[in-house]
N, C-alpha and C positions, 0 to 999 in steps of 0.2 A: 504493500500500500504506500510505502512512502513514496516510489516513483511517482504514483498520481498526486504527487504532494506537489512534484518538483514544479510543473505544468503552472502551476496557479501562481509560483515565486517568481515565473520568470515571464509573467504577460502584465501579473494583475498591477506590480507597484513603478512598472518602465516610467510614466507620464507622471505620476508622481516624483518619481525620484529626478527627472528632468527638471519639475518646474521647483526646486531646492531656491528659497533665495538666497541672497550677493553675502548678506550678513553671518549667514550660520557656516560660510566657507571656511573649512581648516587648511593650513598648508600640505602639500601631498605627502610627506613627510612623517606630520602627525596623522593626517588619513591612514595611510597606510600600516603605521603601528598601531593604528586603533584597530581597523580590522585585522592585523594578522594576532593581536591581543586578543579581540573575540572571539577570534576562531582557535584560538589555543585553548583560553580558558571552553570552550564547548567542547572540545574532545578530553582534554581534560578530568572534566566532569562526568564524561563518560568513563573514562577511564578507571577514575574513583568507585565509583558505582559496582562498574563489571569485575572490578578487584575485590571488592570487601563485600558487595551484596548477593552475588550469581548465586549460591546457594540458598543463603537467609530466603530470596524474592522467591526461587525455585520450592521451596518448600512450602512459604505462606501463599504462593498461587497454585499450589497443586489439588485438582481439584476441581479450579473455578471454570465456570463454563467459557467454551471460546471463546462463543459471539459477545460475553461480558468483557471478557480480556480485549477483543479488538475493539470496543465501545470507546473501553478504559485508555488505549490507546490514541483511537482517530481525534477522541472528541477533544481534550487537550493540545495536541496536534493541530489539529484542524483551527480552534480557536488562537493558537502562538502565530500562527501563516497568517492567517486573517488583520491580527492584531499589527503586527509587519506591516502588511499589506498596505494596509487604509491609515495609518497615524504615522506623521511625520516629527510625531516626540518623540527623539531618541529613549527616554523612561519607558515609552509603552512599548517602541518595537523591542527593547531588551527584555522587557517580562515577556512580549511574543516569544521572543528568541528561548528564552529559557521554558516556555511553556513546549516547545517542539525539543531541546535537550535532554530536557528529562523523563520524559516516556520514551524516547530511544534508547535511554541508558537502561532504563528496565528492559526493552527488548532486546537489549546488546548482551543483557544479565542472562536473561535468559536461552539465548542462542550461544552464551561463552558456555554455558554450563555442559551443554548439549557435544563441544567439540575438544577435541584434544588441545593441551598447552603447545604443543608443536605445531600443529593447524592454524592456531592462533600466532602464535609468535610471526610465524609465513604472512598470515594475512596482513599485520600491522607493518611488515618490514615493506610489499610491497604495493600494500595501500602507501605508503608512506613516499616511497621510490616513484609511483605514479604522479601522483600529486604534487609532487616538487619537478620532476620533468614537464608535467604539463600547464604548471606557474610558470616556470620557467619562459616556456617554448609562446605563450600567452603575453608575455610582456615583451618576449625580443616580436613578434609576429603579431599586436593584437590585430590587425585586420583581417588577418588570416580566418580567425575566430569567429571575429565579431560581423563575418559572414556565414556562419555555420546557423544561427539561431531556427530557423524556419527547418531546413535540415533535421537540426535534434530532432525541434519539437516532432515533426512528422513522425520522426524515426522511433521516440517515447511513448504516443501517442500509439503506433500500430502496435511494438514491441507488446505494450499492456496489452491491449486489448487480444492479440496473437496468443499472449501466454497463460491467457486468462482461458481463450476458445481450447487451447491444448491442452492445458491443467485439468479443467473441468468438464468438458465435455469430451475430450479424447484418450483421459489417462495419462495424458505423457509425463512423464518425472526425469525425464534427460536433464542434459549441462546445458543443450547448446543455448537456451535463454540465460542461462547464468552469462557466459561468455558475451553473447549483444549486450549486456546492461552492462559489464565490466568497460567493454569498447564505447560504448552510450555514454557513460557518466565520467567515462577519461577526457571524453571528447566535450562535455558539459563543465568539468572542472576550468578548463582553457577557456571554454566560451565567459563561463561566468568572470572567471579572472579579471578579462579583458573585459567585460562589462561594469567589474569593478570599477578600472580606472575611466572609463566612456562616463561615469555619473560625476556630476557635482560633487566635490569634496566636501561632504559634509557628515554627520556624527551621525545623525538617523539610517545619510547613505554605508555608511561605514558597519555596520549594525545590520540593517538587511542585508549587504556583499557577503557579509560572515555568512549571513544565516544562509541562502542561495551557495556559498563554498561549501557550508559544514555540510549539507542534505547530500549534496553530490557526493563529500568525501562517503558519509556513512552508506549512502548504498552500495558504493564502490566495494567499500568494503567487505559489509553484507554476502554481495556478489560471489568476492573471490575467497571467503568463507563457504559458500557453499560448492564450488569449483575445488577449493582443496581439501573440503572433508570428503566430497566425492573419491579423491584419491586414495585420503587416508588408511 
């Protein structure tokens, strides 16, 4: 579900985030440590969680019905995006921002519990390897990118709904959707980057960048957690 998160972060706050006024502009300097600070502290925070909680959560959700668990999830989720979205007060889009953090790190809890320290370790080294190449490759190239957008979304857009028709109405349990969303959200990490620096330098803009960087990092992730427990 969070892929169909991603969709709404990246159409709904564009025109917003354009019309930033002259006054609330930071230097790129502090921009840019602003968001690479919020987006530390959001994985971070995940980090925390899936260290000291994956079992405590594991056991006190053992049990509860699904469709409560994904509720428990979307609806906090859904409310932190929303919140982003439509408020240009950096206070409210950071409680969005953490309102979408912290239900991943329960679900990050509970998908660590599920896979080996070794699986894990793999995933974080080259979640980590992707996302600095494609920062990277985003800031020497942002145009390169920041013509990809229509692209993605198409590509997000079918992917779901592709894996939704195979999942559930054909059985399929393969990789090869694992592997499109890995390739998807590599290619999403770059777009977003460069979108980064395309908005007004400002603290709200700096706060949504994060929050549109961290979604991509995490399904990224996600992804190649289940690509390598498949090997496991």
């Amino acid at each position: 579900m969070a892929e169909a998160t991603i969709s709404e972060t990246l159409s709904g706050r564009k025109q917003l985030r354009l019309r930033s006024g002259e006054a609330d502009r930071m230097s790129t300097r502090a921009y840019n440590l602003t968001l690479t600070g919020l987006l530390a502290y959001g994985l971070l925070l995940n980090a925390v969680i899936v260290y000291y909680f994956s079992y405590p959560l594991l056991e006190a959700l053992q049990g509860v019905n699904t469709w409560l668990l994904l509720v428990g999830y979307m609806a906090p989720t859904l409310l932190g995006i929303f919140l982003a979205a439509k408020s240009q007060n950096p206070k409210v889009s950071f409680l969005g921002y953490n309102l979408v953090v912290l239900p991943l790190g329960v679900v990050l809890s509970l998908i660590a519990s599920a896979v080996s320290v070794d699986v894990m370790v793999k995933a974080i080294a080259l979640t980590g390897m992707v996302t600095l190449t494609m920062m990277l490759l985003a800031l020497l190239r942002p145009q390169v990118f920041l013509g990809l957008g229509r692209t993605l979304f198409i590509a997000l857009a079918v992917g779901i709904v592709a894996e939704l028709v195979a999942t559930f109405l054909m059985g399929y349990d393969g990789g090869l959707f694992d592997w499109f969303f890995v390739l998807l959200f590599s290619g999403y990490i770059g777009y977003d980057v460069a979108k980064s620096q395309a908005y007004p330098k400002t603290l709200d803009n700096a706060v949504d960048s994060a929050l549109d960087i961290y979604l991509d990092i995490i399904v990224l992730f996600i992804r190649l957690l289940n690509v390598l427990g498949r090997k496991d």
